[in-house]
C-alpha positions in Angstrom: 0.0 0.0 0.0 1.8 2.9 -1.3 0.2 6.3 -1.1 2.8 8.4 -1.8 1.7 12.6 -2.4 -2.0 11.0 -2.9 -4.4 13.1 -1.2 -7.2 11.5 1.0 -10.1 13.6 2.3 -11.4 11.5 5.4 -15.0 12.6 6.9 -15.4 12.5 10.4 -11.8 12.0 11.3 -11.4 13.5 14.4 -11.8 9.8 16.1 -12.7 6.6 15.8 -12.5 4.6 12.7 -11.6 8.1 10.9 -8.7 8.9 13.0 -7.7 5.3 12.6 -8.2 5.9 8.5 -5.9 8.7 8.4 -3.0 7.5 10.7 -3.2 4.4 8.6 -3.0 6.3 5.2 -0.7 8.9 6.6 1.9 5.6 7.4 2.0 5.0 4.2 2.9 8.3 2.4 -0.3 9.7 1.8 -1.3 13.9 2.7 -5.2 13.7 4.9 -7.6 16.4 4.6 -8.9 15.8 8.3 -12.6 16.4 8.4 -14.4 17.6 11.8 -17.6 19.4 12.4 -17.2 21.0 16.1 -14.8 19.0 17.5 -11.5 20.8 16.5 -9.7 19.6 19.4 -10.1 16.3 18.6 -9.4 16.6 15.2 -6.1 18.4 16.2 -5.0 15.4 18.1 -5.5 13.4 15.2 -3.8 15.4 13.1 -0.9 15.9 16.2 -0.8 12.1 15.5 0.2 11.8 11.9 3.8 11.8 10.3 4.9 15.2 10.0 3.4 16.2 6.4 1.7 18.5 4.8 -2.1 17.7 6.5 -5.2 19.8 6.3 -7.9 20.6 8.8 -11.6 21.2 7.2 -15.0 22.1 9.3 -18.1 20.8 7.4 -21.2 20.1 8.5 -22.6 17.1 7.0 -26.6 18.1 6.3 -25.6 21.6 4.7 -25.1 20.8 1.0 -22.9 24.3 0.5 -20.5 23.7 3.6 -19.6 20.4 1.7 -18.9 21.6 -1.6 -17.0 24.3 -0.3 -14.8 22.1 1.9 -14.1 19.2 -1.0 -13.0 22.8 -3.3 -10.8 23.8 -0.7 -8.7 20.4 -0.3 -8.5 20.3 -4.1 -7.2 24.1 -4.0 -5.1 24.0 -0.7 -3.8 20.5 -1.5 -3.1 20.4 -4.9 -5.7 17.7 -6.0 -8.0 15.0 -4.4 -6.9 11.1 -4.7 -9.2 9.2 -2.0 -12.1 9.7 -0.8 -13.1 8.0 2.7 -16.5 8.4 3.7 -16.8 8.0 7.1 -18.6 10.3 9.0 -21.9 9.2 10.4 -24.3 9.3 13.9 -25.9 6.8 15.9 -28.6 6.7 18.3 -31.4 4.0 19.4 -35.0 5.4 17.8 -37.2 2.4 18.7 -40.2 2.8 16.6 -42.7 1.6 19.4 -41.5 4.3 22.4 -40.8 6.9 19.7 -44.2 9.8 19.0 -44.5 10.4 15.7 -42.6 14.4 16.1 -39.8 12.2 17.7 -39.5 9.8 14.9 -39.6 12.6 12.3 -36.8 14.2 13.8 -34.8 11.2 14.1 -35.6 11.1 10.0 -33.7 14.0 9.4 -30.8 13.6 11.9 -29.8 10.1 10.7 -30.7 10.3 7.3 -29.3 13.6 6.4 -26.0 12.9 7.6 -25.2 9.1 7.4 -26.9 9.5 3.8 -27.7 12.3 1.9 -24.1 14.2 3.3 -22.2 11.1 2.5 -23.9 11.2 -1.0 -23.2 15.2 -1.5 -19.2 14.5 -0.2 -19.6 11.9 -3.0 -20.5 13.9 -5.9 -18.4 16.6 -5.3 -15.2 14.6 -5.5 -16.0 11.7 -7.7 -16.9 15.3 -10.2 -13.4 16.3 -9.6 -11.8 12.5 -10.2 -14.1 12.0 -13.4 -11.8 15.1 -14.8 -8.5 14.5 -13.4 -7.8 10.9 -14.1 -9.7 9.2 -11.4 -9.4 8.3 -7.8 -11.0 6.4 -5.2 -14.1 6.2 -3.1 -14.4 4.2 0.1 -17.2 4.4 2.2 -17.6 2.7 6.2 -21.2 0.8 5.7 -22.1 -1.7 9.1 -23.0 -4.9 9.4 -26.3 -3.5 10.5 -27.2 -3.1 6.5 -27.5 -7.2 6.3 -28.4 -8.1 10.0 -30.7 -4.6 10.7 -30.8 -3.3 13.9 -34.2 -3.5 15.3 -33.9 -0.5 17.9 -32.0 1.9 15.5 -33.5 0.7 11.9 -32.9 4.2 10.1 -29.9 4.1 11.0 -29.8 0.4 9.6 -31.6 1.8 6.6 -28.7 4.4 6.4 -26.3 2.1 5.6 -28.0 -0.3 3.1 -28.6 2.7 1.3 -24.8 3.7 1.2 -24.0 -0.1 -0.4 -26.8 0.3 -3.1 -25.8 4.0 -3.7 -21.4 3.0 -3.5 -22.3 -0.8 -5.8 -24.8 2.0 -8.8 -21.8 4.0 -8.6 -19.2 1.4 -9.0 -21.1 0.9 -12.5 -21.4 4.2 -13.3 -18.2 5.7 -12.5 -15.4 3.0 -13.5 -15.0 4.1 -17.3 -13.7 7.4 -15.8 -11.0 5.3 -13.5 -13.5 6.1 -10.2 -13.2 2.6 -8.4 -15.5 2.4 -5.0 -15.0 -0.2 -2.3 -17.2 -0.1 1.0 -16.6 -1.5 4.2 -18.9 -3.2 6.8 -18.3 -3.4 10.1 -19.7 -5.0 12.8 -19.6 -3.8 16.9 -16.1 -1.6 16.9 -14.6 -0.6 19.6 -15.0 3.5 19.5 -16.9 6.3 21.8 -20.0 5.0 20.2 -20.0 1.7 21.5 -18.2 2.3 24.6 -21.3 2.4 26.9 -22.3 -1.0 25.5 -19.0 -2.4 25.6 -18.7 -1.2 29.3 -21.7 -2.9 30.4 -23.8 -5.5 31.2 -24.4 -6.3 27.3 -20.6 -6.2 26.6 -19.5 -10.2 27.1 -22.3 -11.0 25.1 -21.4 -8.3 22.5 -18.2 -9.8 22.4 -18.9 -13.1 22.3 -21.0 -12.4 19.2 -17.4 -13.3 17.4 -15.5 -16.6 17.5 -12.4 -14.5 18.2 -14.2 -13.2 21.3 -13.3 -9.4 20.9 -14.8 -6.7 18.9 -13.0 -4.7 15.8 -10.3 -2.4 16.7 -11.0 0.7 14.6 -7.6 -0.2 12.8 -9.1 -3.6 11.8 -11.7 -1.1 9.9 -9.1 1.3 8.7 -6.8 -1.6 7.3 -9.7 -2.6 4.8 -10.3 0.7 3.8 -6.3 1.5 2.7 -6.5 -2.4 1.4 -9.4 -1.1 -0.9 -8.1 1.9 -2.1 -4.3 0.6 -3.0 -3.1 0.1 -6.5 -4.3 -3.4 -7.4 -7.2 -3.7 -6.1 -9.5 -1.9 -8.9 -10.9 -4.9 -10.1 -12.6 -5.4 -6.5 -14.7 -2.2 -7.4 -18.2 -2.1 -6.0 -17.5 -4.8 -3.5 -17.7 -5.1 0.3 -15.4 -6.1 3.1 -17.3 -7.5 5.9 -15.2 -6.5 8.8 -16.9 -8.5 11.3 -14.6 -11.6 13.1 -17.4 -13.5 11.8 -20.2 -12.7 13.8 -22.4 -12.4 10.9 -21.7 -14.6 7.8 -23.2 -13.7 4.5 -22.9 -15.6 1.0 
């Protein structure tokens, strides 16, 4: 995996998997647009973090279409170009349709939807425009196991992310004559701040145990699938996903 003076916007990289993503691509020559909405600290440590290159901070917020496209056309213009795309940001929280009212569901809607989808889908267009006239690139998005298995107390969030596969496996199609390849990647229970309550509690033997291995993924586990799928070589794989899951949910 060499990503020498490539140029890899990362969404949501302040922690978690997206951190992980860039320290991963960073080790391997490649110059990270760090993406954050308000947590600059945190995206400072990540970028404290990385080999001593020439990195980018960008503030977006993922629902406003504008802030998006302005923040893609500043990596190209600051950094020369875009190479990779990693989408990664996204939010979680339990909406169980039977104790949600109907006001409560509809703002869940918007919340989940507008950034685990239609924000990834905006990042999306703006870059894969900008590969489409320069040659190319890549487009790696972070699905969950949740698309396949659903997740009966969060299921927009669930629908999030089967949305992401059918959306990243059209574009595979659509985009690979102008040398855009897409890869996606499904996790299953990772060990980040969104899982550490769980983890932490009474559910979190059982979580783990979900696995044969008897431990969750390690946000590099994620972030080694993701460089894997956006090296030189692995075009051919376009439009296909990496379940990232110590086999706790097998698929065929």
């Amino acid at each position: 995996m060499n990503f020498d003076d490539k140029v890899v916007l990362i969404t949501g990289a302040s922690r978690g998997i997206g951190r992980a993503c860039a320290e991963r691509f960073a080790a391997h020559g490649a110059r990270i647009a760090i993406h954050y909405h308000r947590n600059r600290q945190a995206a400072e440590k990540t970028l404290a973090g990385l080999p001593k290159r020439d990195h980018l901070l960008v503030q977006a917020e993922m629902g406003d279409a504008e802030s998006l496209r302005h923040m893609v056309e500043t990596v190209i213009r600051e950094m020369g170009g875009l190479h990779i795309l990693v989408n990664n940001a996204g939010i979680f929280e339990d909406h169980p349709l039977p104790r949600l009212s109907y006001d409560d569901w509809q703002a869940a809607v918007q919340r989940i939807l507008t950034t685990n989808l239609i924000g990834a889908s905006n990042v999306t267009y703006c870059a894969a425009r900008h590969m489409m006239a320069h040659g190319g690139g890549r487009i790696i998005t972070i699905s969950s196991r949740t698309a396949f298995r659903g997740k009966p107390e969060a299921p927009l969030y669930a629908a999030s992310k089967a949305a992401l596969n059918a959306m990243s496996q059209s574009l595979a199609v659509a985009l690979a004559p102008y040398g855009i390849f897409i890869g996606i990647v499904a996790p299953g229970v990772v060990a980040t701040d969104m899982a550490t309550l769980d983890l932490a509690g009474p559910s979190g033997d059982s979580i783990r145990s979900q696995s044969p291995m008897g431990r969750v993924a390690a946000p590099e586990d994620v972030a080694y699938a993701a460089a894997f799928l956006a090296s030189e070589g692995a075009e051919y794989m376009t439009g296909t996903i990496i379940d990232v899951n110590g086999a706790s949910y097998l698929r065929s």
